[in-house]
C-alpha positions in Angstrom: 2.4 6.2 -0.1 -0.9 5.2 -1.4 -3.2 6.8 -4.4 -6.9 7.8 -4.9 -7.7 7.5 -8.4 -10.8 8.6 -10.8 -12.1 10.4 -8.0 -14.2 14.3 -8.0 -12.0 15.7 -5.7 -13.9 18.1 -3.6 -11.6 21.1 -2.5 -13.1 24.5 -0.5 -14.0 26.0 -4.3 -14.5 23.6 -6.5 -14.6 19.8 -7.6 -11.3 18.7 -9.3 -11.3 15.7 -12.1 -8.7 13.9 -13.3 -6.5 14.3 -10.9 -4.7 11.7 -8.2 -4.4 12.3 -4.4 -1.7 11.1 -3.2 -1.5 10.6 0.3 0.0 8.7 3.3 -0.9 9.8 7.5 -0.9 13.4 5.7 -2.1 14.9 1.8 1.0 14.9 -0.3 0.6 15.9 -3.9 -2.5 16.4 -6.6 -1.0 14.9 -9.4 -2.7 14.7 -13.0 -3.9 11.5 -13.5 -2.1 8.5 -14.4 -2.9 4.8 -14.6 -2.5 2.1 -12.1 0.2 0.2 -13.2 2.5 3.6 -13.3 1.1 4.7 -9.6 2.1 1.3 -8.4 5.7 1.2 -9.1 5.7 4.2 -6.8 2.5 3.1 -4.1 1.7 0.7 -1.2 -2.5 1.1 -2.5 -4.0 2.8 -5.2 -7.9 3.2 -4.8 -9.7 3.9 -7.3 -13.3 4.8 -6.7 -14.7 5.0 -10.1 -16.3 8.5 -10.5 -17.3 9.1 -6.9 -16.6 12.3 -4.7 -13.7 12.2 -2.6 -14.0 14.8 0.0 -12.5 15.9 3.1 -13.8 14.0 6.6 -16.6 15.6 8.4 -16.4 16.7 11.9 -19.4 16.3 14.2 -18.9 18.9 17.2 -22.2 17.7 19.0 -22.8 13.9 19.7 -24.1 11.8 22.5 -23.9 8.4 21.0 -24.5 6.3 18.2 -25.1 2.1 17.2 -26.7 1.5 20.6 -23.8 3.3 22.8 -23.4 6.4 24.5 -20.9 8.8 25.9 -22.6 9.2 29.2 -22.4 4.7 29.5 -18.7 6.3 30.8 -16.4 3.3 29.3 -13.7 3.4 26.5 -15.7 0.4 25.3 -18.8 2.5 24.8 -16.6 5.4 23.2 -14.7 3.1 20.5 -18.4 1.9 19.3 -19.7 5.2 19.1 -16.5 6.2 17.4 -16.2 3.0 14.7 -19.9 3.4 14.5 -20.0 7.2 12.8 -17.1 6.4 10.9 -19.3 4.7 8.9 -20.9 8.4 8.3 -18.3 9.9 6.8 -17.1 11.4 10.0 -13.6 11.6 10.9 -13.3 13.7 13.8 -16.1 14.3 16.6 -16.7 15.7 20.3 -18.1 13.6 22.3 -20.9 14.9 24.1 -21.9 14.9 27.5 -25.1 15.2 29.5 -26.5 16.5 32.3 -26.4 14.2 34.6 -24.4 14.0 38.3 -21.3 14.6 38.7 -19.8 11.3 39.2 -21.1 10.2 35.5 -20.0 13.5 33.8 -16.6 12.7 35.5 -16.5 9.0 34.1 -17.2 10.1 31.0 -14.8 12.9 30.8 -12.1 10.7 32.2 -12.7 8.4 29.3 -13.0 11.0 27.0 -9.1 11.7 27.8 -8.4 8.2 27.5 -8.9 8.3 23.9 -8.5 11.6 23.0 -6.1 11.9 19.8 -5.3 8.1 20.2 -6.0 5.8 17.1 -8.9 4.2 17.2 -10.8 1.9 14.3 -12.9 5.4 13.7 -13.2 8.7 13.7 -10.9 10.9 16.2 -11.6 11.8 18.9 -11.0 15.5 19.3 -12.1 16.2 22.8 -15.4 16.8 24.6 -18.3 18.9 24.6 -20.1 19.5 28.0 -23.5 20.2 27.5 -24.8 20.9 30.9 -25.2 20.4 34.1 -25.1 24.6 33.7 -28.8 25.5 31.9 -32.3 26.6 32.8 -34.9 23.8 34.0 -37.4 25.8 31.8 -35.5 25.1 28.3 -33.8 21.5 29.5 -35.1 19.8 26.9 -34.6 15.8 27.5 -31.9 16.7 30.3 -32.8 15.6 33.6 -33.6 18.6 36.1 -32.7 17.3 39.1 -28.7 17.4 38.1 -29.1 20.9 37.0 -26.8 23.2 38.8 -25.4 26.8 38.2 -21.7 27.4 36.6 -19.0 26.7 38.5 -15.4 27.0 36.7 -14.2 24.3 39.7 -16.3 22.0 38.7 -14.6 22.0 35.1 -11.5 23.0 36.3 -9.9 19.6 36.1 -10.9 19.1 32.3 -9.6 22.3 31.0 -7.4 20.6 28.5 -10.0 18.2 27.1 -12.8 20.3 27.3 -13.7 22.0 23.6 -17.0 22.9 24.2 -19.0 24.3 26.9 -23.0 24.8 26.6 -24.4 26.7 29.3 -27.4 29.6 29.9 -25.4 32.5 30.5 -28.4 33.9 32.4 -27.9 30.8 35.5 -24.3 32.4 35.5 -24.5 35.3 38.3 -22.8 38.6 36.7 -21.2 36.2 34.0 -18.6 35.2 36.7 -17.8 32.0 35.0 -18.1 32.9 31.4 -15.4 35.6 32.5 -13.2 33.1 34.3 -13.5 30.2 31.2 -12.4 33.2 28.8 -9.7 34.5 30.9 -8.0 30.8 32.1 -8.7 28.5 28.9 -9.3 28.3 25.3 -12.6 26.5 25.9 -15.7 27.7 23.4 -18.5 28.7 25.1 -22.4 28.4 23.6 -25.9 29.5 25.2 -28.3 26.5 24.7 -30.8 25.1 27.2 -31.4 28.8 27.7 -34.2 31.1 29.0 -31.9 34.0 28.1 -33.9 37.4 26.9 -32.0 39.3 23.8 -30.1 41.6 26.1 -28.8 39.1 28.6 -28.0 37.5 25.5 -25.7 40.1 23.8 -24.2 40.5 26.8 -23.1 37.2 27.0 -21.5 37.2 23.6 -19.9 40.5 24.6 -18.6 38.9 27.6 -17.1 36.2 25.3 -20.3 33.2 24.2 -19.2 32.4 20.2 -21.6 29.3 19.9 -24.8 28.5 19.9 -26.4 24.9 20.7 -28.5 23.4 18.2 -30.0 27.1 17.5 -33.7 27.1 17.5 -34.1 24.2 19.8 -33.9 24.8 23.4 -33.9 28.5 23.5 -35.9 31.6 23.3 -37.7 32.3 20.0 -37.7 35.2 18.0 -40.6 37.6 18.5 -41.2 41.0 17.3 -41.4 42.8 21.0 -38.9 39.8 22.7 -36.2 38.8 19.9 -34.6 36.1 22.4 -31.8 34.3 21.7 -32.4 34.2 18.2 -32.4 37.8 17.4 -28.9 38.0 19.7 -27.8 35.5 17.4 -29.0 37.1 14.4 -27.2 40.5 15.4 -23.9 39.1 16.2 -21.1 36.9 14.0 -21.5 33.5 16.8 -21.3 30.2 14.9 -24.6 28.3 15.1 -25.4 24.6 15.5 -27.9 23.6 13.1 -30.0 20.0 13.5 -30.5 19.2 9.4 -32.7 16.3 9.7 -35.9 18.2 8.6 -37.5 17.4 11.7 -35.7 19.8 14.6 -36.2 22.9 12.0 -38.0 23.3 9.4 -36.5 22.9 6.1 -37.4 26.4 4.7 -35.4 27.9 8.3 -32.1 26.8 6.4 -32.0 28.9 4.0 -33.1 32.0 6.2 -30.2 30.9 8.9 -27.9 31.2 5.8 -28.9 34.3 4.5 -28.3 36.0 7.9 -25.5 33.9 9.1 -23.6 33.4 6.2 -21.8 29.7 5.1 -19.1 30.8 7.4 -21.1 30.8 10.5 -23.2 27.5 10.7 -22.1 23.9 11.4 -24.0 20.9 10.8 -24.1 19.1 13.7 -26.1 15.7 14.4 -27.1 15.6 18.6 -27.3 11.6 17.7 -27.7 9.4 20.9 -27.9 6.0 21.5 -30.7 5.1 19.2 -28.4 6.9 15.7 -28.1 4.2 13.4 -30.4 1.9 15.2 -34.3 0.9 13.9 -38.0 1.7 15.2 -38.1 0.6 18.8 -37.4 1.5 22.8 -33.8 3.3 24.0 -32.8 5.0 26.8 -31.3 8.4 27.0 -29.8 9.6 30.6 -31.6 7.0 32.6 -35.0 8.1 30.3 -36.7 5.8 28.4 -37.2 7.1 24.6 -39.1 6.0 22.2 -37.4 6.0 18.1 -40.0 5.9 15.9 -40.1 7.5 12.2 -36.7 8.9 12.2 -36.9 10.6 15.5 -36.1 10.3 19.4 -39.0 11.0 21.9 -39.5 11.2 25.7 -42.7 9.5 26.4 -44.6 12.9 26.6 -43.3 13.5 23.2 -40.0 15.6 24.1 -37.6 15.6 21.2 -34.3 13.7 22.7 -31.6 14.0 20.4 -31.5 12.8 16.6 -30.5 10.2 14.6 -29.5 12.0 12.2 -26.4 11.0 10.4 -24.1 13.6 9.5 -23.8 12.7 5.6 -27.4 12.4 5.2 -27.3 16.3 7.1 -25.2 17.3 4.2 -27.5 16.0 1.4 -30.3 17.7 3.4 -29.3 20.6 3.5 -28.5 20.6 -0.4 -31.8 19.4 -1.1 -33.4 22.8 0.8 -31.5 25.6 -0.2 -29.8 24.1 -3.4 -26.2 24.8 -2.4 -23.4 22.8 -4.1 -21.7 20.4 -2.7 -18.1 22.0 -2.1 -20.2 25.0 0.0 -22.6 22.4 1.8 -19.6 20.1 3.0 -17.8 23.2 4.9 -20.4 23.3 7.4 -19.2 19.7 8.6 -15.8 19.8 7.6 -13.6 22.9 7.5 -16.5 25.1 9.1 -15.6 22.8 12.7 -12.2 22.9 12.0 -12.3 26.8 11.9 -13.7 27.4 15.2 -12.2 24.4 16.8 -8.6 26.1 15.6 -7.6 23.2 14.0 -8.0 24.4 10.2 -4.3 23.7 9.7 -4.5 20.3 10.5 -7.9 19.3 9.3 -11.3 20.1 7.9 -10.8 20.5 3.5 -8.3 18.3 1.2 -4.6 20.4 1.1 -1.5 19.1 0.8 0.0 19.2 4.7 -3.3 18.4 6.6 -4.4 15.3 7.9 -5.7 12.5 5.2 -9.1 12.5 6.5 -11.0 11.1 3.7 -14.5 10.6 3.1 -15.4 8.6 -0.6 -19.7 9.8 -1.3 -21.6 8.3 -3.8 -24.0 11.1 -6.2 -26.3 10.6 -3.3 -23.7 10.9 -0.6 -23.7 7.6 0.8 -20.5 6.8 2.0 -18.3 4.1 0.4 -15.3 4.1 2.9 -13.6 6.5 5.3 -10.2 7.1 6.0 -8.7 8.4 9.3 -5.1 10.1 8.5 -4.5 7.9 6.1 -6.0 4.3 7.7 -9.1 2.9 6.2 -11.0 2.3 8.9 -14.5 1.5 7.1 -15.4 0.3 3.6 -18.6 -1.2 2.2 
């Protein structure tokens, strides 16, 4: 058993003080506090980390890569990186992300993806995979390469079913919503509309029909207008969870605040879309065979094509309180128990409660993050 001591415990409500969290691969007890030398006759470790926040592990559902690595690289070696790497974030739990690219690469990836799925690593978990792509519209692809884009097919999932978390697709590429029909009916797999030329009713129909997500909302999809509400007004009008990009640079700042006034807390989830170039400096990267360009905090194409972020997902959080003014206890749902929720994992992971997984992020006042612990391993401290 091990103890966190003099820490502001950040539960889904409110911050608790002077209290110890005690803790081994699961949350045991909140106990009031008591000193060292008394928790030690009884714990392995006692932490203490002398006023900062303790708070539950965040959970990145969107991520192509991080510290010079990427999922689509299609080794364990490049996943482990990518997975120590973010750990260093405050994330705990993630989905690796794939790309549109041929089928043999989305394969290698996938098959590495169930490699280390659930398996210890020195970093965050790896929960499964998001596939986003090969099934969107060339019009919307963004930084994914066009010539790999092809239109759904449930066989060419088929094998991954049990891996597979999320699926991002334009629901208007899928003839009579055959395969959003057959992913419903066969698996548990979420599907979102990104990459999408959708119009609002094609849209609606496709949440009818059983879309719950939606891919970095805003980016890569039709815009709201008055006579055409898109995407946006479908999302607007229905209860689907949206991706949002915090980094100040994707959306606007002052578009939080409205997404959260429609939406609700409930409904959005932080999300990063880092790639290879997260966590790296100024300079050239690559990005599905592209060469990118990172330059003052962003990823371009060289005809100045937003490719992905590098955004970290603690410095999401803190963005997002600095533009709306939310607390912290309501700003760390969206990238902890706000994933866990829609994932179906809640009773496992996602807030600090006795039972659930000791995924533990320790945040300075300005969030940085001072170590990280994966049910109940340390697996990074400053």
């Amino acid at each position: 058993m091990k103890a966190i001591i003099n820490g502001r415990i950040i539960t889904e409500n409110e911050v608790l003080e002077n209290k110890v969290l005690l803790y081994n691969d699961k949350i045991l007890e909140f106990r009031e506090q008591q000193t060292p030398e008394l928790l030690l006759k009884t714990c392995e470790e006692v932490i203490d980390v002398k006023g900062n926040y303790v708070s539950p592990g965040f959970i990145d559902m969107h991520i192509h890569g991080a510290g010079g690595h990427d999922v689509m690289d299609g080794t364990v070696e490049s996943l482990a990186a990518i997975s120590s790497t973010v750990a260093k974030n405050g994330v705990t739990g993630f989905l690796p992300t794939t790309m549109t690219m041929s089928k043999k690469k989305i394969y290698a990836a996938l098959d590495n993806i169930s490699c280390l799925m659930g398996k210890e690593t020195q970093g965050a978990k790896i929960l499964g995979a998001h596939v986003e792509g090969p099934f969107i519209n060339k019009k919307y692809k963004g930084a994914q390469p066009e010539e790999c884009i092809i239109e759904p097919n449930f066989s060419f999932i088929e094998k991954y079913i049990n891996i597979i978390k999320i699926i991002t697709l334009a629901p208007e590429m899928d003839e009579n919503f055959n395969f959003i029909k057959e992913v419903k009916e066969k698996t548990n797999i979420i599907l979102s509309i990104g990459h999408s030329n959708a119009e609002y009713e094609q849209a609606m129909e496709a949440i009818e029909k059983g879309v719950s997500h939606a891919t970095h909302t805003f980016n890569a999809m039709t815009p709201l207008n008055h006579r055409k509400p898109g995407i946006i007004g479908a999302i607007f009008n229905s209860d689907i969870y949206c991706e949002l990009i915090a980094d100040k640079i994707h959306v606007h700042p002052a578009i939080f605040k409205i997404l959260e006034e429609i939406k609700g807390m409930d409904k959005i989830i932080l999300i990063t879309d880092s790639v290879r170039a997260g966590c790296l400096h100024d300079g050239i990267s690559e990005l599905a065979g592209q060469k990118v360009i990172i330059k003052d905090n962003t990823v371009r194409l060289e005809d100045g094509t937003l490719a992905g972020s590098m955004l970290k997902l603690n410095q999401a959080i803190k963005n997002y309180m600095d533009c709306t003014g939310k607390g912290i206890c309501e700003a760390v749902k969206l990238a902890s128990l706000n994933p866990s929720n829609e994932l179906g994992i809640e009773k496992q992971r996602g807030s600090l409660e006795v039972g659930k997984y000791s995924d533990i992020a320790i945040l300075d006042e300005a969030l940085n993050v001072q170590q990280t612990i994966v049910e109940g391993k340390t697996v990074f401290r400053i």
